[in-house]
N, C-alpha and C positions, 0 to 999 in steps of 0.2 A: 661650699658649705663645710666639706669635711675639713679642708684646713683651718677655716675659722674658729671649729669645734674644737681643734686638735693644741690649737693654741690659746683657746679660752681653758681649757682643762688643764695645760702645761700652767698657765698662768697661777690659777688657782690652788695649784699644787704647790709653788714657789713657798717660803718662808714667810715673806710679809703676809701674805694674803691669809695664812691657815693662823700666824699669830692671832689677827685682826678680829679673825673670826672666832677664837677664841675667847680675847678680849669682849666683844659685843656682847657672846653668848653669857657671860659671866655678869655684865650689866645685867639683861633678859633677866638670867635666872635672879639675882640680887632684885629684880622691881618684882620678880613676881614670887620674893618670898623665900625663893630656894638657896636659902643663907650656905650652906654645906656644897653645893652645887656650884653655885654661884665663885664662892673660895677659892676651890677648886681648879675653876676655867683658869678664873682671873691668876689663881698662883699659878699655873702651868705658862700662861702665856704670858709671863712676865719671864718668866725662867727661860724661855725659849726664846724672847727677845733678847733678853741679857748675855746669853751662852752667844748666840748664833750672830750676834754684832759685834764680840768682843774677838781678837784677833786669834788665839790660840786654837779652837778648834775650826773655825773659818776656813783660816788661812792649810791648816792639815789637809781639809778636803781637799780644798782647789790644789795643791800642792802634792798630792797623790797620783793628783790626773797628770799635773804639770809636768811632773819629771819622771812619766811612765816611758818616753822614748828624749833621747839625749838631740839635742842640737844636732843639725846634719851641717856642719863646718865646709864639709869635703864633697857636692852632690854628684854622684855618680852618673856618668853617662844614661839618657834616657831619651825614650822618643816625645814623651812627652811630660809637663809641669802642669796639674792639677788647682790650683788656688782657690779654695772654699769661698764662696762669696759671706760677708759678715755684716749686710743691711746697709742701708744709704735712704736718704732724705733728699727726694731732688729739688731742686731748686734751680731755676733757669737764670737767675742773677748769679749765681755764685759757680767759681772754680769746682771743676770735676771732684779734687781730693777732698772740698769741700763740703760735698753732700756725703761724703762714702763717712760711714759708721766707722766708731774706730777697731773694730775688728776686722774690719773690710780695709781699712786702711797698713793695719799690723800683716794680713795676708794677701792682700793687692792681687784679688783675684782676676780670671777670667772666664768665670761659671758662677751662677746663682742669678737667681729668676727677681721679678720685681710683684709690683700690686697692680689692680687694674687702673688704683688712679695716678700713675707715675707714667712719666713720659719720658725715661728712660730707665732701663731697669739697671739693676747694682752692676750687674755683666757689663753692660755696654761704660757703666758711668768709670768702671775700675780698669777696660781696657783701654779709656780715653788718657785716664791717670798714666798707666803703662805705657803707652806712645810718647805722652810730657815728658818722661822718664827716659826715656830713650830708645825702647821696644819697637820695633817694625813691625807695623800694623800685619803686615800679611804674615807673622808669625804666629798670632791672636786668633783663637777660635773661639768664641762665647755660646756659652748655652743658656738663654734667656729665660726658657719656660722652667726651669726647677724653681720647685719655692722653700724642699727643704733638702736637708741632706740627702736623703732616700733617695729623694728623685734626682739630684747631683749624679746621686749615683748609679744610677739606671741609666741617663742623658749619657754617662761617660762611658758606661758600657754597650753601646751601641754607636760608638765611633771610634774606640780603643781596640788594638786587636790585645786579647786577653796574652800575648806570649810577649809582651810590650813590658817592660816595668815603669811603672809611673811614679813621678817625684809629686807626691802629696801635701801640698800646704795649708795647715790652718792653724788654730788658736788652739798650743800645747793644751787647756783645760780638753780640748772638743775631740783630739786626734785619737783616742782611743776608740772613740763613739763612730767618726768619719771611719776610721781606718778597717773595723768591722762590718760598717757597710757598704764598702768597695771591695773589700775581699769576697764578701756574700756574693759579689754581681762578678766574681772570676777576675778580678784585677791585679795585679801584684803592686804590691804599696811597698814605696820606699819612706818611710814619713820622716818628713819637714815641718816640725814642730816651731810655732812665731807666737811672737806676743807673751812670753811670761810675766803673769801678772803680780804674782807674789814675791815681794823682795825677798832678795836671796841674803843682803845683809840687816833681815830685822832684828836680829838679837843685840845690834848694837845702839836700837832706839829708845827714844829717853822715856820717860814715863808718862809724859803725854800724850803717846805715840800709842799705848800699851792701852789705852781708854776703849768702851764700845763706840764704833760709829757704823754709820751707814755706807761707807766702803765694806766692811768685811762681813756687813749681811748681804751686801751685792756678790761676795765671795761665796756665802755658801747657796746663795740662789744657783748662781754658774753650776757649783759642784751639781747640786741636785738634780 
């Protein structure tokens, strides 16, 4: 029940949802008169649709977080490789890489927990991926039951010896967030930041490119 709660209020928090409700609230007040009120909603959450889908401030957020720690090129010796789990959709007709979300697929984990109604969780479906890959299964340690990062990171601290440094991987937007909560639990993080989602060459795109869309309110949902 708590994580349900935890992600019904994440949710609601996002940008579309708090526009949306702005927008309605502004109808409300418009049917029931409150002309000034009404304005108001309505000009606000137009203005916040408009800013937050168009690419310039979007893209800053998510791009703050992005390039808080540089690409690991060169990974240093370590006893062990961390891989955030990033969701999956299983499906018993389709290829392993198939069900894995594409963060899960950008960080090709071996940790991150599933739902009750899945019949393999993201863990096991991304370690199946890693085997395809070339990976020796008895290499592959999965921790199934985390459902979020918190608990990623509690599950790892309780199998890590803390005087270990560990090569951390997940989605450059997230690694600031991961990385503070494995240090919390005594882990020393080397972070492997994957998945940069914001082009690094947008300044050279044309004007159609420059437009709002529903990419880069999915950009600043991420940031927030």
């Amino acid at each position: 029940m708590q994580f349900e709660l935890i992600k019904l209020t994440g949710g609601l928090l996002t940008p579309l949802p708090l526009i949306l409700i702005l927008l309605l609230a502004g109808l409300v007040l418009l049917a029931a008169r409150r002309s000034r009120l009404a304005a108001a909603a309505l000009l606000l959450g137009t203005v916040c649709l408009l800013v937050l889908s168009a690419p310039p401030l979007s893209e800053q957020l998510l791009l703050n977080l992005e390039n808080k720690y540089p690409v690991l090129h060169e990974p240093p010796e370590a006893e062990w490789i961390i891989v955030l789990g990033g969701g999956s959709k299983y499906e018993q007709t389709l290829p392993p890489a198939s069900c894995l979300g594409e963060s899960s697929l950008y960080r090709l984990a071996t940790s991150g927990g599933g739902t009750a109604d899945r019949q393999l969780t993201t863990a096991e479906l991304m370690a199946q991926v890693a085997v395809d890959w070339g990976i020796d299964r008895s290499r592959i340690t999965t921790l199934t039951s985390p459902r979020n990062t918190a608990a990623e990171a509690r599950a790892a601290a309780e199998l890590i010896d803390q005087k270990d440094p560990v090569i951390l991987v997940t989605s450059a937007f997230h690694m600031r967030r991961a990385k503070a909560l494995f240090q919390g639990r005594g882990i020393k993080v080397i972070p492997a930041p994957a998945g940069h989602l914001v082009d690094a060459g947008r300044g050279d795109r044309h004007i159609g490119q420059q437009l709002p869309g529903s990419k880069y309110l999915g950009f600043a949902e991420l940031a927030l």
